[in-house]
C-alpha positions in Angstrom: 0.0 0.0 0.0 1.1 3.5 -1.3 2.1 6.1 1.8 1.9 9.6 1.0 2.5 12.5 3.7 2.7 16.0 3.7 3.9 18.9 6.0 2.2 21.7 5.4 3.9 25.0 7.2 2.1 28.7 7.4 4.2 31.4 8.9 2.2 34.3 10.1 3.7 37.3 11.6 1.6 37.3 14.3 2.0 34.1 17.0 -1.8 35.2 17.9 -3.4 34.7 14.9 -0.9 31.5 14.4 -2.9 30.2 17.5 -6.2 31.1 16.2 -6.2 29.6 12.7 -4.2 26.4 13.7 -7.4 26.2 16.7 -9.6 26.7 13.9 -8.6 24.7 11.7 -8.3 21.4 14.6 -11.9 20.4 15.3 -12.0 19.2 19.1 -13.5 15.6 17.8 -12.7 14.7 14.3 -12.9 11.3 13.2 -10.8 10.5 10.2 -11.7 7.8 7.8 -9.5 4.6 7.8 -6.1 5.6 6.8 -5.9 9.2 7.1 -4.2 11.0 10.0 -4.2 14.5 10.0 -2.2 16.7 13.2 -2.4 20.4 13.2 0.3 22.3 15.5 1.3 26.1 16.5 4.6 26.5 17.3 6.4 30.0 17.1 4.0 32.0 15.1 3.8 28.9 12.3 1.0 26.6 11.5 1.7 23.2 11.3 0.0 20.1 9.6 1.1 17.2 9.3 -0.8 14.6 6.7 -0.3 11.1 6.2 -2.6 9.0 3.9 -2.3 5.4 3.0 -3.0 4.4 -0.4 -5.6 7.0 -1.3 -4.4 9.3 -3.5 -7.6 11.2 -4.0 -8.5 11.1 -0.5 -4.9 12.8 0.4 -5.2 15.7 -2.5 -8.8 16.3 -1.2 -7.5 16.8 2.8 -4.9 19.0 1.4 -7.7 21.1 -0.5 -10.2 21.3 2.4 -7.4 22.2 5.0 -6.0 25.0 2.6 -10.0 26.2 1.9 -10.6 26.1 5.9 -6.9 28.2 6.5 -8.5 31.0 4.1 -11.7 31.1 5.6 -10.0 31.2 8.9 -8.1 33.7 7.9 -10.8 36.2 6.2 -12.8 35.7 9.3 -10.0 37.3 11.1 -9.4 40.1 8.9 -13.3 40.7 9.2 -13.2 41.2 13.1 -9.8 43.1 13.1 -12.0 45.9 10.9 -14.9 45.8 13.6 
């Protein structure tokens, strides 16, 4: 069986909104399907995910898509309350 990963790292300028996109982004109770493990960290200002999927190559591009689509709602929902 195929193993794909992939560490995916955002730097933000900010450590704050570091911690508020990777707590965003890291549901408090997500179940993965069979195979898929997905980690998000914050460390120093930088998001950090770590991806690994067994086998299913559409399955791994489609967690990569939905994580980056979540980070840029995250993110616009920030920008939105920094202007209120």
């Amino acid at each position: 069986m195929i193993e794909l990963e992939a560490k995916i790292v955002l730097q933000y300028d900010e450590a704050k909104l570091a911690a508020a996109i990777a707590k965003a982004v890291s549901p408090d109770n997500f179940k993965t399907p069979s195979g898929l493990s997905i980690k998000t960290t914050n460390e120093a200002g930088k998001v950090i995910t770590q991806i690994e999927c067994y086998g299913k190559f559409p399955t791994f591009i489609a967690t990569i898509d939905d994580l980056l689509f979540c980070v840029s709602i995250a993110e616009r929902a920030l920008q939105m309350t920094r202007k209120l």
